[in-house]
BATI-267431 format. One record per atom (N, C-alpha, C): residue number from 1; atom name; x, y, z negated. Coordinates in nm, 2 decimals, padded with zeros to 4 digits, m for minus. Each point is the difference from the previous one (the first is absolute). Example, Ala and Ser with C-alpha at 12.3 -4.5 7.8 and 13.67 -1.06 7.14 Angstrom:
2
+-----+------+--------+--------+--------+
|  nr | atom |   east |  north |     up |
+-----+------+--------+--------+--------+
|   1 |    N |  01.32 | m00.57 | m00.78 |
|   1 |   CA | m00.09 |  00.12 |  00.00 |
|   1 |    C |  00.09 |  00.12 |  00.00 |
|   2 |    N | m00.04 |  00.11 |  00.07 |
|   2 |   CA |  00.09 |  00.11 |  00.00 |
|   2 |    C | m00.08 |  00.11 | m00.08 |
+-----+------+--------+--------+--------+
This chain:
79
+-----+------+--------+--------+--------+
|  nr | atom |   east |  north |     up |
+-----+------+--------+--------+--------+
|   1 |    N | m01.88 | m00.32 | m00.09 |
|   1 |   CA |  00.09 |  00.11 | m00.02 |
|   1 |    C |  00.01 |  00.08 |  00.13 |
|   2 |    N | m00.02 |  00.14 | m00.03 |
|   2 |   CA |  00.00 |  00.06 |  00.16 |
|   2 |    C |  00.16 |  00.07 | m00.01 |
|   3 |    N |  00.01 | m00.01 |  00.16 |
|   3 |   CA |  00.13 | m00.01 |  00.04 |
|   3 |    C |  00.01 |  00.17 |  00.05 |
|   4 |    N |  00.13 |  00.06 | m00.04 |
|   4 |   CA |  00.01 |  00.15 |  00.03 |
|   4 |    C | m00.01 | m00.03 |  00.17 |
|   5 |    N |  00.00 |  00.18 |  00.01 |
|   5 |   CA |  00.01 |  00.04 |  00.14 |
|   5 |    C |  00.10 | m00.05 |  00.06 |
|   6 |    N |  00.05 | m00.04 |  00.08 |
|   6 |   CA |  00.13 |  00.00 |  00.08 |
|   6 |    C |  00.03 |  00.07 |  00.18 |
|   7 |    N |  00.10 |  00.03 |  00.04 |
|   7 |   CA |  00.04 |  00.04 |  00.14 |
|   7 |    C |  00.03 | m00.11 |  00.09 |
|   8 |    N |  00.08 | m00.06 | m00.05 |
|   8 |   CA |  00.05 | m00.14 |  00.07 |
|   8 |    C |  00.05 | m00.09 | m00.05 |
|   9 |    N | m00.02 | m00.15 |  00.06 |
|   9 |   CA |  00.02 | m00.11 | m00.04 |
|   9 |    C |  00.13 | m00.07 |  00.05 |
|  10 |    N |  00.02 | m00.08 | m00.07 |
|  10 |   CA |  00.14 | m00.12 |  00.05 |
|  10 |    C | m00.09 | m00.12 | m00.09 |
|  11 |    N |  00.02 | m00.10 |  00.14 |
|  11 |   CA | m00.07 | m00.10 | m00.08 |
|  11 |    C |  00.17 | m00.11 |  00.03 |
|  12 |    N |  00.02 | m00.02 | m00.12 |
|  12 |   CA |  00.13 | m00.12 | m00.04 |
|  12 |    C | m00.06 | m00.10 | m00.04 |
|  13 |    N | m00.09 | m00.09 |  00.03 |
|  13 |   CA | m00.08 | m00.08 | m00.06 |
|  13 |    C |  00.09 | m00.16 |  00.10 |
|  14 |    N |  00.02 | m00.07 | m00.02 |
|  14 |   CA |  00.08 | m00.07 |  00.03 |
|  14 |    C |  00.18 | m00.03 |  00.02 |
|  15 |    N |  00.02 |  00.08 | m00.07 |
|  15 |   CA |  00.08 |  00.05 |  00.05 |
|  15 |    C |  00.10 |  00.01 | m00.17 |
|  16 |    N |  00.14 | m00.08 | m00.02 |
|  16 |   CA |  00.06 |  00.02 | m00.12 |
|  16 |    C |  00.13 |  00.05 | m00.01 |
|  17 |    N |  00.03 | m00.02 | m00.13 |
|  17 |   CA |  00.13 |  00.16 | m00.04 |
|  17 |    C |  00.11 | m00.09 |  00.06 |
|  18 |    N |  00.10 |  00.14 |  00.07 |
|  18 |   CA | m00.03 |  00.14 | m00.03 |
|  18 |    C | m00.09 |  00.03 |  00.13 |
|  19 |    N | m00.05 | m00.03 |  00.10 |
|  19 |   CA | m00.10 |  00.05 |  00.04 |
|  19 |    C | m00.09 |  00.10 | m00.01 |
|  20 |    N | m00.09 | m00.03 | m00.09 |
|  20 |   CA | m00.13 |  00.14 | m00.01 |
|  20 |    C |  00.07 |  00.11 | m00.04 |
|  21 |    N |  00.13 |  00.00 | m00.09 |
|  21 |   CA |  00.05 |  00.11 | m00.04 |
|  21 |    C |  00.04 |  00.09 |  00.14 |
|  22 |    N |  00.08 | m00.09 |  00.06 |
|  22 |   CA |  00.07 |  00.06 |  00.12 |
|  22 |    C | m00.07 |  00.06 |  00.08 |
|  23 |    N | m00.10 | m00.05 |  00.03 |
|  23 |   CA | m00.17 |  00.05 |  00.10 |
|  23 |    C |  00.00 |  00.14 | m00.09 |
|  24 |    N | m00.05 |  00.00 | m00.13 |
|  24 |   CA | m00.03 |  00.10 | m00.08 |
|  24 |    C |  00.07 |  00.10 |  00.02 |
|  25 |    N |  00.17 | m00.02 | m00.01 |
|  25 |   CA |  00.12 |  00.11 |  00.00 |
|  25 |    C | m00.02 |  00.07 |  00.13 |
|  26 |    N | m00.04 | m00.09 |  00.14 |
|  26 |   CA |  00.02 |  00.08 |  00.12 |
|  26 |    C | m00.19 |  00.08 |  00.02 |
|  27 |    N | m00.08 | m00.06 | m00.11 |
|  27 |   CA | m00.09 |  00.07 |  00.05 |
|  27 |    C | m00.05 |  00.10 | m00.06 |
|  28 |    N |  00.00 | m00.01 | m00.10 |
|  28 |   CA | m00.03 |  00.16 | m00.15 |
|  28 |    C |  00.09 |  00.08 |  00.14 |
|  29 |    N |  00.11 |  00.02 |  00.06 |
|  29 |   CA |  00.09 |  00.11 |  00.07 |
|  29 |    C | m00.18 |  00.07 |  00.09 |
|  30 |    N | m00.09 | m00.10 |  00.04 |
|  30 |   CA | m00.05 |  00.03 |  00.09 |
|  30 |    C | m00.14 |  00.11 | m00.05 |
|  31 |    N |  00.03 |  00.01 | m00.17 |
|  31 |   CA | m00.14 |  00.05 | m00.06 |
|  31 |    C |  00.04 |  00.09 | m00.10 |
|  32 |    N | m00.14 |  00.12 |  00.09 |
|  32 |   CA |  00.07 |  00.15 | m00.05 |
|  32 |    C | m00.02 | m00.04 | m00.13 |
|  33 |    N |  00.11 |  00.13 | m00.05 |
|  33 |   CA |  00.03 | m00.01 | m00.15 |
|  33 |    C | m00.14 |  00.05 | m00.10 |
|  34 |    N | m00.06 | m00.05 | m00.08 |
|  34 |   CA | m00.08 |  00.02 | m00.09 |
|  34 |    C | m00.15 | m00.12 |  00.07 |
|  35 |    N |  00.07 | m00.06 |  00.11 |
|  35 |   CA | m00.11 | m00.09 |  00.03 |
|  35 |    C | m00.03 | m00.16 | m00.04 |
|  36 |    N | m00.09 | m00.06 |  00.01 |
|  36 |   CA |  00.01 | m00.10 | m00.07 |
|  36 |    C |  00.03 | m00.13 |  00.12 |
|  37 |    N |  00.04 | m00.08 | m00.03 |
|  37 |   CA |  00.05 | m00.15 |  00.12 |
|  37 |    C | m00.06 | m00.09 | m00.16 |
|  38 |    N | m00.06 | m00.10 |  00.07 |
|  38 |   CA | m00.07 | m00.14 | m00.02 |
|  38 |    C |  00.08 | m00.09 |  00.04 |
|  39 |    N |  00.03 | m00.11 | m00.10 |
|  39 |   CA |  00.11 | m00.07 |  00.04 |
|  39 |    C | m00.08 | m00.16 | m00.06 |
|  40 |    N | m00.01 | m00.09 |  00.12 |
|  40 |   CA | m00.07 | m00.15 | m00.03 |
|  40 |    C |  00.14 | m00.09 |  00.01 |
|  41 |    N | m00.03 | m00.08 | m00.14 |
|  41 |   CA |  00.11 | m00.09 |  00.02 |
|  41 |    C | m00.04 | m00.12 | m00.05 |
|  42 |    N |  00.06 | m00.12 |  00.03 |
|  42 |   CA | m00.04 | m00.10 | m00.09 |
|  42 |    C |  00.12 | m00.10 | m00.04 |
|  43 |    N |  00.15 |  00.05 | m00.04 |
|  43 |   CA |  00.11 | m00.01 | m00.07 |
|  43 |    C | m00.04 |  00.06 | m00.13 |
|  44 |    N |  00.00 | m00.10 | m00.13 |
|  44 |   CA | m00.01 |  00.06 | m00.10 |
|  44 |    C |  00.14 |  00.05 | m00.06 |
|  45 |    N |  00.10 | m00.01 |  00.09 |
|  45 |   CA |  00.08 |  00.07 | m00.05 |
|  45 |    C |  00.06 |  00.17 |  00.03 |
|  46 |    N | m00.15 |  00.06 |  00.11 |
|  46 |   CA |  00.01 |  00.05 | m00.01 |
|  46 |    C | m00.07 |  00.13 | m00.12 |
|  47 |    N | m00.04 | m00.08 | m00.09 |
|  47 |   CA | m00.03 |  00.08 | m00.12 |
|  47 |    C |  00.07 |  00.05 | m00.09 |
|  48 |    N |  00.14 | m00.04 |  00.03 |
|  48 |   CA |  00.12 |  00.07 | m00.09 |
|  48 |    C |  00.04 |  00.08 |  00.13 |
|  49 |    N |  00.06 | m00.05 |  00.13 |
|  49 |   CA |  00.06 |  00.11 |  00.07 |
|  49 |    C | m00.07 |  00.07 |  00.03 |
|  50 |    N | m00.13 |  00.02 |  00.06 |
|  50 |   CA | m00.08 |  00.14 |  00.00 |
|  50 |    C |  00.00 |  00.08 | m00.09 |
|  51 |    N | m00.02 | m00.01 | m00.14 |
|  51 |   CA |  00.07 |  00.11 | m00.09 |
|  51 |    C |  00.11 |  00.04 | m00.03 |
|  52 |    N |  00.07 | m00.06 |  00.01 |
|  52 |   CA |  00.13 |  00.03 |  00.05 |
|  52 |    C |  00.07 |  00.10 |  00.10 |
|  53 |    N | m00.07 | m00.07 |  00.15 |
|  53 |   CA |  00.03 |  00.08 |  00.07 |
|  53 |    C | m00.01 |  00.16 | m00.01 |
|  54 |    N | m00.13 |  00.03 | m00.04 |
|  54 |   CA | m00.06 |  00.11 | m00.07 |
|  54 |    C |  00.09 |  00.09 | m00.07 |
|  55 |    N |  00.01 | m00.06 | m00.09 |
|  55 |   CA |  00.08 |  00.06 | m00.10 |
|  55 |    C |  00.10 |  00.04 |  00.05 |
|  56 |    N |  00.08 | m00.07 |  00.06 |
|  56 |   CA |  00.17 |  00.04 |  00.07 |
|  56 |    C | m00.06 |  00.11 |  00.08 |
|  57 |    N | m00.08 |  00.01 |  00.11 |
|  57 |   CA |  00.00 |  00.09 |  00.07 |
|  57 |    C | m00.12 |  00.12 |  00.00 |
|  58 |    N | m00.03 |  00.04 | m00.15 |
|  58 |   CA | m00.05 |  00.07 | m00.03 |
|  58 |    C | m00.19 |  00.00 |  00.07 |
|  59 |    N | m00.01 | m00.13 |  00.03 |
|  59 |   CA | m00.16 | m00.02 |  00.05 |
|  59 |    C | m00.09 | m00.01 | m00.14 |
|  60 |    N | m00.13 |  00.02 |  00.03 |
|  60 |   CA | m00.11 | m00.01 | m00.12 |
|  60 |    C | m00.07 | m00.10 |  00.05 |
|  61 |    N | m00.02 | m00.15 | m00.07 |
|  61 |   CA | m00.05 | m00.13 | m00.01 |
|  61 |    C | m00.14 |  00.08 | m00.08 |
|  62 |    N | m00.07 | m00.01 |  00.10 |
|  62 |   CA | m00.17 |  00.10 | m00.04 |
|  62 |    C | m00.03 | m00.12 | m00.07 |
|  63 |    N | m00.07 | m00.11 |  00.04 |
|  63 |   CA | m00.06 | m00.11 | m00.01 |
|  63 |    C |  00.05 | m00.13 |  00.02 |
|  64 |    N | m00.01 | m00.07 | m00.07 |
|  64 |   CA |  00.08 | m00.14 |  00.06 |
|  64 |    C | m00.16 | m00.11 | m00.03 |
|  65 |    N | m00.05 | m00.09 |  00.04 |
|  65 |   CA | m00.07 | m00.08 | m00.01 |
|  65 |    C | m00.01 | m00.17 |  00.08 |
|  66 |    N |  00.03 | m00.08 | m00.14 |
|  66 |   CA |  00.04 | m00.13 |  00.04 |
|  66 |    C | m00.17 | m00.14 |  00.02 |
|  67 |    N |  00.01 | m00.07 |  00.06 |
|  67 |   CA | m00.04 | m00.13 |  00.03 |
|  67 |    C |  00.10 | m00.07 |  00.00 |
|  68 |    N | m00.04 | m00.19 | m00.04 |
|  68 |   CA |  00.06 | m00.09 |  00.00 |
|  68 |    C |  00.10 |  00.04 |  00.12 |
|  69 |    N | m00.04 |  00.00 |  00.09 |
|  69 |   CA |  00.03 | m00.01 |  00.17 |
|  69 |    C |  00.06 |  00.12 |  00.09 |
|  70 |    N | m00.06 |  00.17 | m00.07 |
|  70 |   CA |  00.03 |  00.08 |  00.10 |
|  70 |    C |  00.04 |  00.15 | m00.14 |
|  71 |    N |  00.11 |  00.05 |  00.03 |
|  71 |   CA |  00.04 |  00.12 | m00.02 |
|  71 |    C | m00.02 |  00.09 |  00.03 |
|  72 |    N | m00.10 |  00.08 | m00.06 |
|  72 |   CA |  00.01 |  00.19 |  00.12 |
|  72 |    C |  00.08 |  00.10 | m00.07 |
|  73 |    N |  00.03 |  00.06 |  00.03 |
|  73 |   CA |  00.10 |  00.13 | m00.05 |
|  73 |    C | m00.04 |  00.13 |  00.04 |
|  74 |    N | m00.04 |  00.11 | m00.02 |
|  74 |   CA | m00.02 |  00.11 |  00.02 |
|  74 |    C |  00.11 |  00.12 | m00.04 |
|  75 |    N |  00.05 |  00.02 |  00.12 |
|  75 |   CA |  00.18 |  00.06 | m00.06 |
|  75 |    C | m00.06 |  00.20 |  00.08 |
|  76 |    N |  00.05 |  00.04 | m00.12 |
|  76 |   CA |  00.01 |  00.17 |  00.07 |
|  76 |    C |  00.12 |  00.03 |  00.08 |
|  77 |    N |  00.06 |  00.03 |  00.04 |
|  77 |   CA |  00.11 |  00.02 |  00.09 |
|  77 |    C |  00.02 |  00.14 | m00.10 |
|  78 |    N |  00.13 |  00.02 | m00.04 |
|  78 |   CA |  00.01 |  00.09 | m00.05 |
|  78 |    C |  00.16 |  00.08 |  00.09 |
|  79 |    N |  00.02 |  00.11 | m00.08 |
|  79 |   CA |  00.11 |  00.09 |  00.14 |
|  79 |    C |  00.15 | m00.08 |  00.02 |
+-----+------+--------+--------+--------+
């Protein structure tokens, strides 16, 4: 499966809730608006709060793609 373009990464890959979210909240601040952030995680719980997150705060969850083991997320930063 090919993976969109992205700007920048946050790799949360060790790392469990609320963690990756929190990484996520302080780092989307860091990515201009209409750009994309790559987000690695391997909390499968963050498969509900990443869209989540999203949704509350008006972001676009481009891509989401799962393995047993690793989460990526491809989030638009929106305004």
């Amino acid at each position: 499966m090919s993976q969109p373009n992205y700007d920048q990464e946050l790799d949360a890959r060790g790392l469990f809730c609320p963690e990756p979210v929190m990484m996520l909240h302080n780092r989307i601040t860091d990515v201009e608006e209409g750009r994309i952030l790559r987000v690695l995680a391997t909390d499968p719980s963050t498969t509900r709060d990443i869209p989540r997150f999203c949704q509350f705060l008006g972001h676009e969850l481009v891509s989401e793609q799962h393995s047993e083991t690793e989460f990526v997320y491809f989030i638009q930063r929106g305004a």
